[in-house]
C-alpha positions as CSV (number, residue, x, y, z in Angstrom):
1,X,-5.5,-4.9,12.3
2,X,-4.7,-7.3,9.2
3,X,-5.1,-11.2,9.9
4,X,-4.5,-14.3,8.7
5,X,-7.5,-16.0,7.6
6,X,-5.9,-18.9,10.3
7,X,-6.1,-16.4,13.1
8,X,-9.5,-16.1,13.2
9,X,-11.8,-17.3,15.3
10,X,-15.1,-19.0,14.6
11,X,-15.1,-17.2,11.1
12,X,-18.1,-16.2,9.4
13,X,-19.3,-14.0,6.4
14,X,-21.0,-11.0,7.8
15,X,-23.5,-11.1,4.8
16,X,-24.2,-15.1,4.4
17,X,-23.1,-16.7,7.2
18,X,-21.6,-19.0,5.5
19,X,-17.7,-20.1,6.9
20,X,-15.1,-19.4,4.9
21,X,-12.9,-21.9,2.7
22,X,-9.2,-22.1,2.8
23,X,-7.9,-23.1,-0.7
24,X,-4.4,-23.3,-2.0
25,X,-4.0,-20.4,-5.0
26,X,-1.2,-18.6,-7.0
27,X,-1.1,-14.5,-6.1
28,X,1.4,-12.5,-7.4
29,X,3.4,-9.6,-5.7
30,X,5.1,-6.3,-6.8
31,X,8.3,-6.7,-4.6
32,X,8.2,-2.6,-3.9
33,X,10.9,-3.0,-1.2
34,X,13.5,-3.9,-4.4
35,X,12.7,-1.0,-5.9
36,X,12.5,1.8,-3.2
37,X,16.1,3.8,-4.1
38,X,14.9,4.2,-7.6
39,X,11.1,5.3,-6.3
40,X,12.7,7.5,-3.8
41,X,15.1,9.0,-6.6
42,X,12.5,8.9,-9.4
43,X,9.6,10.3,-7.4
44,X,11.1,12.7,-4.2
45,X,14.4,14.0,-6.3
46,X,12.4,13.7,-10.2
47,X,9.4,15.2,-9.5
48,X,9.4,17.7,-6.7
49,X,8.9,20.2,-9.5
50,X,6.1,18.5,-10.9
51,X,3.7,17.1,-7.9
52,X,1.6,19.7,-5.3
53,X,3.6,19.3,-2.2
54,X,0.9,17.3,-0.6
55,X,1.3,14.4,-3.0
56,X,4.7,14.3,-2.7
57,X,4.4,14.8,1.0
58,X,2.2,11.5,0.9
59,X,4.7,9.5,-1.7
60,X,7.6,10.5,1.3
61,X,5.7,9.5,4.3
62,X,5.8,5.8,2.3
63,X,8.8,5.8,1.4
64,X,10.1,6.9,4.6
65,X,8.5,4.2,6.1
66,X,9.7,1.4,4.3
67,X,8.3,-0.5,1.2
68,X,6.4,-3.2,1.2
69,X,6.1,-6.1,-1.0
70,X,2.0,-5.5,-2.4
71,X,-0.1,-7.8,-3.8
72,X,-1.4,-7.5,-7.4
73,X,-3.7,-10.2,-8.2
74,X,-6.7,-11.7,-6.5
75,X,-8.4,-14.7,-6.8
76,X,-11.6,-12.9,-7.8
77,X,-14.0,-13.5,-11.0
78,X,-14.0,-10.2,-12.8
């Protein structure tokens, strides 16, 4: 199951030991669930032609489920 890093208990890196830090930072988020007609429309009804069953199978099964507002940056050193 997903957590909040506040929901844990007694926290502790698995490869240090060292307890985690909260800090405030600035993510970004592709707001899927805005967009879901259009990917249902552009995907399911614009590409059954085009995509192996299987993927478009897959790209259902998400849609069908609902959207989800996804994270696209970290706060990582790259």
């Amino acid at each position: 199951s997903s957590l909040s890093p506040r929901e844990l208990i007694n926290p502790k890196s698995a490869l240090s030991g060292n307890i985690p830090v909260l800090r405030k930072t600035k993510n970004w988020t592709l707001p899927l669930d805005q967009y879901e007609d259009f990917l249902r429309e552009w995907a399911v009804e614009g590409h059954k032609d085009d995509w192996k069953s299987n993927v478009l199978g897959q790209v259902k099964s998400w849609l069908d489920d609902g959207l989800k507002p996804r994270a696209m940056t970290r706060d990582l050193d790259w």
